[in-house]
C-alpha positions as CSV (number, residue, x, y, z in Angstrom):
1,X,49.6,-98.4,-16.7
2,X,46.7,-99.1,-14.5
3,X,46.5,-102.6,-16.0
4,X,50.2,-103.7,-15.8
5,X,50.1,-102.8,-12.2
6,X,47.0,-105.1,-12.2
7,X,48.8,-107.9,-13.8
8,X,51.8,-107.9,-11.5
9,X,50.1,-107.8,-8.2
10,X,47.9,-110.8,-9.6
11,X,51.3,-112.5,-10.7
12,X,52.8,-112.1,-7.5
13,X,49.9,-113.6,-6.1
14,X,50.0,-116.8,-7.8
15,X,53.8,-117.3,-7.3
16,X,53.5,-116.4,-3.7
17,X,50.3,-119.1,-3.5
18,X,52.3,-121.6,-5.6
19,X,55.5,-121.3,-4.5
20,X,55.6,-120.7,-0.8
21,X,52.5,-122.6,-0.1
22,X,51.7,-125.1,-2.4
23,X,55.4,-126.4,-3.3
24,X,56.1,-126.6,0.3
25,X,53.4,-128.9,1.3
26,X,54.5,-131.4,-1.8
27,X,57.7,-130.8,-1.1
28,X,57.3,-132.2,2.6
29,X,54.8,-135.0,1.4
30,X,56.5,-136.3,-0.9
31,X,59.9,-136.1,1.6
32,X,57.4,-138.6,4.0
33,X,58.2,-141.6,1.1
34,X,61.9,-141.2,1.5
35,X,63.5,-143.6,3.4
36,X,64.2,-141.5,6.3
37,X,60.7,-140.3,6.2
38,X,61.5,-136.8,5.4
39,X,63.8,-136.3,8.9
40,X,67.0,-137.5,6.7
41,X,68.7,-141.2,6.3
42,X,70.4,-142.0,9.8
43,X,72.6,-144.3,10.0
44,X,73.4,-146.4,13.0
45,X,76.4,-148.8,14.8
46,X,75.5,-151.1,17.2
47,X,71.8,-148.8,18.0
48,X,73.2,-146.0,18.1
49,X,72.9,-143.1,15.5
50,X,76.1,-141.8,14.5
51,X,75.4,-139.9,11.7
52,X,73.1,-139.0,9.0
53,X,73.6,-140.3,5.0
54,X,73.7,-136.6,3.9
55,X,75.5,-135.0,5.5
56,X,79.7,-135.3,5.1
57,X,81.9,-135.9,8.5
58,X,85.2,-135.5,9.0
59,X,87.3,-138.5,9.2
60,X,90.9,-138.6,9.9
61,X,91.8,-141.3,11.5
62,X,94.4,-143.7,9.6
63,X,92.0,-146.8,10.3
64,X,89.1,-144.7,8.5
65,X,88.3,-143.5,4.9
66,X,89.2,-139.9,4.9
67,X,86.0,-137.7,4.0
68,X,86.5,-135.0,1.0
69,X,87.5,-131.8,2.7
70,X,85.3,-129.2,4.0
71,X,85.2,-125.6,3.4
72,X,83.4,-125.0,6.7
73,X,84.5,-127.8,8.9
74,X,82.3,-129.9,8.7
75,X,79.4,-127.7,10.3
76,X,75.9,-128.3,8.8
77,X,75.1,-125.0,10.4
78,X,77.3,-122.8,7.9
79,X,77.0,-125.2,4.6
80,X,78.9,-123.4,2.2
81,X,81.9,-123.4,-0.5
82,X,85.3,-121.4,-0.5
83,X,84.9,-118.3,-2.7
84,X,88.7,-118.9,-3.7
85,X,89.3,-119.7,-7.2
86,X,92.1,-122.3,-8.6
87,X,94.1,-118.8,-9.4
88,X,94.4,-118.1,-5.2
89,X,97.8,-118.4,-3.5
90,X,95.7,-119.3,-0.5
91,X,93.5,-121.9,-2.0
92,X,96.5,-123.5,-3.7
93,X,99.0,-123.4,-0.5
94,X,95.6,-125.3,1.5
95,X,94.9,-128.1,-2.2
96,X,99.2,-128.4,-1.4
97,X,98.6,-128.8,2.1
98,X,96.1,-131.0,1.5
99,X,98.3,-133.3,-1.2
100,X,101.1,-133.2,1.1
101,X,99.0,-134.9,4.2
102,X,97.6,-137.6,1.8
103,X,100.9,-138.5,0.4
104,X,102.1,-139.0,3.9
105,X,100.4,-141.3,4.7
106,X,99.7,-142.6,1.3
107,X,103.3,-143.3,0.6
108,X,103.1,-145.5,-2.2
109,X,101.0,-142.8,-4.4
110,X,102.2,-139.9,-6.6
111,X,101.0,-136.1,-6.9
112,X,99.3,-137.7,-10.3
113,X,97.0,-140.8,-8.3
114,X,95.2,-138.6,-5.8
115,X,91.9,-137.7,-7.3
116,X,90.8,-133.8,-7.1
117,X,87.7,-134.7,-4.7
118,X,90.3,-135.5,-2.0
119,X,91.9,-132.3,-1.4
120,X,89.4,-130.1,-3.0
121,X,86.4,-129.2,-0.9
122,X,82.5,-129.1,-2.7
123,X,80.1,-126.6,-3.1
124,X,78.5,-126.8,0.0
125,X,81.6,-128.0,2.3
126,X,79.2,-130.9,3.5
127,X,79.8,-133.6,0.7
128,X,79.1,-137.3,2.2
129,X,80.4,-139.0,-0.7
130,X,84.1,-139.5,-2.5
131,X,84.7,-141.3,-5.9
132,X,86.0,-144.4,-6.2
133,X,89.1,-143.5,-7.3
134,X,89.6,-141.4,-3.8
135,X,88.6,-144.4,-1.6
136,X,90.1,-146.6,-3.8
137,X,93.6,-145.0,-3.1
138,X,93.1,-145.4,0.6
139,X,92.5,-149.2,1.0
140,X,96.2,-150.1,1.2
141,X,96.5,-147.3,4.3
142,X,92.9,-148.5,6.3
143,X,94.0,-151.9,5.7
144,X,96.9,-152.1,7.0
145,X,96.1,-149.8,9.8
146,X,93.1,-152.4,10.6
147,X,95.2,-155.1,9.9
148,X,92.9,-156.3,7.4
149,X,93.2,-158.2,4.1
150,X,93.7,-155.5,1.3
151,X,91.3,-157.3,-0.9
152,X,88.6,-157.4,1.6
153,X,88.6,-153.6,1.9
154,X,88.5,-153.5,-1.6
155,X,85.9,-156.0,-1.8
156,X,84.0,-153.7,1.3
157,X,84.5,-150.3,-1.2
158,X,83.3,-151.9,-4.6
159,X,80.1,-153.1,-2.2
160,X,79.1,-149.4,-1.6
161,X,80.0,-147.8,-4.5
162,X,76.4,-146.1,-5.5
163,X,75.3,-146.1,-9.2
164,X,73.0,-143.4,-9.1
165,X,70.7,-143.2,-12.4
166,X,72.7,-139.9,-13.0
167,X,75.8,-138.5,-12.3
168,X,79.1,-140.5,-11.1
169,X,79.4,-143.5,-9.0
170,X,80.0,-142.4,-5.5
171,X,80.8,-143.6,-2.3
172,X,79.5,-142.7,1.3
173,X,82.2,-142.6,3.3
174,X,80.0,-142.6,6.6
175,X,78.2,-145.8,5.3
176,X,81.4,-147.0,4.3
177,X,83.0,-146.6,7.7
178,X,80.8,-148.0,9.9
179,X,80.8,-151.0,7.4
180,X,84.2,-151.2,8.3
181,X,83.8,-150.8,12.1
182,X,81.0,-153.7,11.6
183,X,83.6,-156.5,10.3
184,X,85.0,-157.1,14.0
């Protein structure tokens, strides 16, 4: 008895050591080689910072890719998902909602076109990117809002589409925005 109780106090020990001590300061020195020297990627319009590569924002503005929803606004304070599953009235009035507004102003799209990321929010309510698909469906709307050839936006989404080594493409739609705000 005596020696299991020995065991676990020098196990605790060694996690607490490694893993609020040592993995911290690697953690944080490691973060100093990242492009935003551990303080996140900002990302700026005409000097100014406007936003951080991270970290979603909402964007509703016709002349703007829309940002995938957020299930806290938007607020990095409260990062977190919806606890409502695909079976909720709730949830599905807000996805129907959410399909409704895009196909307002997406006229030319069906229910079938709008990829899920668009009217579904992530995990932590604070995704920065979209799919493809989702900007891809919007460059008809921000064009002709912007008065811009269709095939330039398109040109301006294909150019920040990110290959990461793994998962999906993606796109950042704050990237992608002030991209946009930087053709005039």
């Amino acid at each position: 008895m005596m020696k299991t109780l020995i065991q676990s106090i020098r196990l605790t020990i060694v996690l607490t050591v490694l893993l609020c001590i040592i993995y911290p300061v690697v953690i944080s020195f490691a973060g100093k080689f990242s492009k935003g020297k551990g303080n996140g990627e900002t990302i700026t319009l005409n000097g100014k910072i406007v936003g951080y590569a991270n970290e979603g924002q909402k964007f509703d503005k016709p002349q703007y890719f829309w940002s995938r929803p957020s299930a806290v606004g938007y607020n990095a304070a409260g990062s977190a998902g919806s606890n409502k599953g695909p079976s909720n009235p709730d949830y599905l009035k807000e996805v129907n909602s959410r399909i409704d507004t895009l196909l307002k102003y997406h006229p030319y799209l069906k229910r079938s076109d709008i990829p899920a990321d668009m009217v579904t929010a992530s995990g932590s309510g604070l995704d920065p990117d979209i799919s493809p698909a989702g900007a891809q469906i919007q460059v008809k709307r921000v064009a002709q809002f912007r008065k811009l050839d269709e095939q330039k936006v398109a040109v301006l989404v294909k150019e920040h589409t990110e290959k990461p080594l793994f998962g999906p493409e993606k796109v950042n739609v704050l990237k992608l925005n002030v991209a946009l705000d930087e053709l005039k």
